[in-house]
N, C-alpha and C positions, 0 to 999 in steps of 0.2 A: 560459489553461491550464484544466484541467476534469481535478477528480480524481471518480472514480465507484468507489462501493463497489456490491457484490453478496455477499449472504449468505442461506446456504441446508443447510439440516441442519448446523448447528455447523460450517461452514466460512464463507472469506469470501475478500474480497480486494479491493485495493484499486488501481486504474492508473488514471495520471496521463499526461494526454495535449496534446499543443501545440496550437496553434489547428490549424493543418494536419489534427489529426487524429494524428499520430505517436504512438507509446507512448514516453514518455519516463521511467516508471518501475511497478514493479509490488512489490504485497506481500502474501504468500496467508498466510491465518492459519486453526489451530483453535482451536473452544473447549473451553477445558479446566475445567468447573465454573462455579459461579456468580461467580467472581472472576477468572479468569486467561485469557488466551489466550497460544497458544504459535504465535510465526512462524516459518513453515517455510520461506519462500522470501524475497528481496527480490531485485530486479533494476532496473539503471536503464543507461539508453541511454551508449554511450561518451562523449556528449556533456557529462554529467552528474558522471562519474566524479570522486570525488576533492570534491566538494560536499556531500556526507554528506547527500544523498535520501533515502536507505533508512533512516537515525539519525533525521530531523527531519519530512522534511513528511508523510509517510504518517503514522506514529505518531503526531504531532501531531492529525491530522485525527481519526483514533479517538479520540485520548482527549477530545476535546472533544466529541464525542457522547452 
C-alpha cells in the first residue's frame, strides 16, 4: 500500500493506493491559519467501506508529520 500526499498553495490531499496501483482512498484538505486545516473531501473505494479509512489512516498519517 503507498499512501502519497501533494500540497500546494494551502491545499493538499492525500490517496492511498494498493499494490496494483488502485485508489483505494482519498482526502483533500485546506489550510486554514497556522494551526488548523479543514477537510473538504474523504472518499474510499467500496471495498473499504465500513473500515473507518477516512477517520484513521489518512488523518493519522498527517498528524504524524
Amino acid at each position: 500500500m503507498e499512501i502519497k500526499h501533494v500540497e500546494k498553495a494551502g491545499r493538499g490531499g492525500f490517496v492511498i493506493r494498493d499494490e496494483a496501483g488502485k485508489r483505494l482512498a482519498e482526502m483533500t484538505y485546506t489550510v486554514a491559519g497556522t494551526t488548523a486545516i479543514i477537510i473538504d473531501h474523504t472518499g474510499v473505494d467500496d471495498s473499504l467501506r465500513g473500515q473507518h479509512v477516512g477517520e484513521g489512516s489518512i488523518p493519522t498519517y498527517f498528524l504524524a508529520k
